[in-house]
N, C-alpha and C positions, 0 to 999 in steps of 0.2 A: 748631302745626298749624291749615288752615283746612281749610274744606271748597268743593268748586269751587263755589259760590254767591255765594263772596266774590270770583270772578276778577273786574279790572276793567282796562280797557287803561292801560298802565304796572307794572303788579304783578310783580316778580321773583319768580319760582318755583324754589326748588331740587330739580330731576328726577334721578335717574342720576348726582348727583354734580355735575350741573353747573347755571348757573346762568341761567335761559329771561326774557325780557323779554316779556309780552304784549304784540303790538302790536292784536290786533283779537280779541273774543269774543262769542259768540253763545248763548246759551241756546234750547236748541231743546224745545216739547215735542210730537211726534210725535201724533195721534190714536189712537195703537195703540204700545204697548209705552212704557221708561220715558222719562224728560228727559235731556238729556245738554246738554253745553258742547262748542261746537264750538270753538275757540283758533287763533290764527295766532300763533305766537311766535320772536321769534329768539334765539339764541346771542347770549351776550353777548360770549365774548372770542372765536368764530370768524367772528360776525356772520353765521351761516348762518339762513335762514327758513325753518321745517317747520310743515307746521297738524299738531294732533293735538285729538281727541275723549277729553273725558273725562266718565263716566256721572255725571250729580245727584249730591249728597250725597256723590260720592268724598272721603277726605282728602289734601291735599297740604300739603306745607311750604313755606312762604313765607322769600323768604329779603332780610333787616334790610339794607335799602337807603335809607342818607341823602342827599337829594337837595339842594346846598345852590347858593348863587349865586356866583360868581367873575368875577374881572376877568380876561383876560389880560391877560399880561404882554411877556412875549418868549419867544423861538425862541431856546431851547440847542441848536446843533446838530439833531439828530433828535426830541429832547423842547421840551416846551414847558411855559415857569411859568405858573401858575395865582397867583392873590391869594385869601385870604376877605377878602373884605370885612369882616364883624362881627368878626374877630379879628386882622387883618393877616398869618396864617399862611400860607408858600408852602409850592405840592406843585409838586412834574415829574411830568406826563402826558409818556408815550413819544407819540411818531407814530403808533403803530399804533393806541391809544386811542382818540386824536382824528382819527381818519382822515378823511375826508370835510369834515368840516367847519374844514378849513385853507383851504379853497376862498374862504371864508366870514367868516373870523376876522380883525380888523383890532387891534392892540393896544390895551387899555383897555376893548375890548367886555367885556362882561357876556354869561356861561355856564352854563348850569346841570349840574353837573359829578355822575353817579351813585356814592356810595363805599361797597364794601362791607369789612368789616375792615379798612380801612384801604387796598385797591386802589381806585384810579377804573377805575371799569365803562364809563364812555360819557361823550358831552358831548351837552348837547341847545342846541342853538342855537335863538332864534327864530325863528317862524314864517317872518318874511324879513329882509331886512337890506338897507341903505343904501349904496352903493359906488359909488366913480367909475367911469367908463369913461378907461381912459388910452391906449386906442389902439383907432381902428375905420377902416378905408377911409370915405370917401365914398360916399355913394349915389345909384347913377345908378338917374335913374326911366327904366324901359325897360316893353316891352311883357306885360304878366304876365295873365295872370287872376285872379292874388290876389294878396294883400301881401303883398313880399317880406319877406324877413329878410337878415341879414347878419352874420357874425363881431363880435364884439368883447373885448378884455382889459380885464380888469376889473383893480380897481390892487391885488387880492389874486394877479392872474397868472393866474387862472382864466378861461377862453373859454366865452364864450356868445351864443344870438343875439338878435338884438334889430332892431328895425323900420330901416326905411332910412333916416329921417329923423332917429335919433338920431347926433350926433356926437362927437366930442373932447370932455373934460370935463364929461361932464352927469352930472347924478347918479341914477342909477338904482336902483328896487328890485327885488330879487332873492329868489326861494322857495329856502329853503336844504334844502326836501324833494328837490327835483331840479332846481335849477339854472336856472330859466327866467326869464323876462323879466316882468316884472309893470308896469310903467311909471316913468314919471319922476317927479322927487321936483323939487317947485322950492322952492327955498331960500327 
């Protein structure tokens, strides 16, 4: 058992049985009446985000979440093998685990994979990631007020947009928080 003073972003909480990822917390103290923890946290296996408030010094249970590094490997069907690294041990993460971040995922990349009892909870990807662009139109400079954008596949099959002057094979990075364009990487 902890007490909410110990919340810190990342900390798994077990609530109701189920099992809350903090993603953002705020300790609040008011000029008038007690402190409280403001929390934004999501579900971990529905992926759902609710804030909730809990008073100073409440107790919660925390719940024994090992966070370790992993290779991928390859795409079985709907799941996907993971590597440890330190011990050469494979798991299968289902698709719905690693959801989002397939967008993202090139085999060999390195993951930091959440495990509790023995289920994986989540994947966290780096901040961004390296990827080719394997198909984008050409871009016509036309008349705009600001700089355009335009479609491109990226060679995980993922569509995103990116400036006009980027073309066929360049290699660009990518915010795996939501997908945006961050600039070119040159070899």
């Amino acid at each position: 058992m902890a007490t909410t003073n110990d919340i810190k972003n990342g900390t798994v909480l077990k609530l109701e049985g189920q099992l809350w990822n903090v993603i953002e917390f705020q300790h609040v103290k008011p000029g008038k009446g007690g402190a409280f923890v403001r929390t934004k946290m999501r579900n971990v296996m529905s992926g759902k985000v609710v804030d909730k408030t809990f008073n100073a010094g409440l107790k919660i249970e925390t719940a024994t979440v090992d966070r370790r590094d992993y290779q991928y490997l390859y795409q079985d069907g709907a799941d996907f093998v993971f590597m440890d690294t330190s011990d050469y041990d494979q798991i299968t993460v289902s698709g719905a685990t690693v959801g989002d971040a397939t967008n993202f995922m090139l085999e060999n990349q390195m993951v930091n994979i959440a495990i509790h009892e023995g289920t994986p909870l989540y994947i966290e990807l780096p901040p961004s990631v390296v990827l080719e662009i394997t198909y984008t139109e050409p871009g016509l400079q036309g008349d705009r007020s600001s700089a355009g954008t335009k479609p491109a596949t990226l060679e995980t099959g993922y569509e995103i947009q990116v400036p006009l002057f980027v073309e066929n094979n360049t290699k660009v990075k990518v915010d795996t928080r939501d997908g945006s364009y961050l600039g070119r990487v040159s070899e």
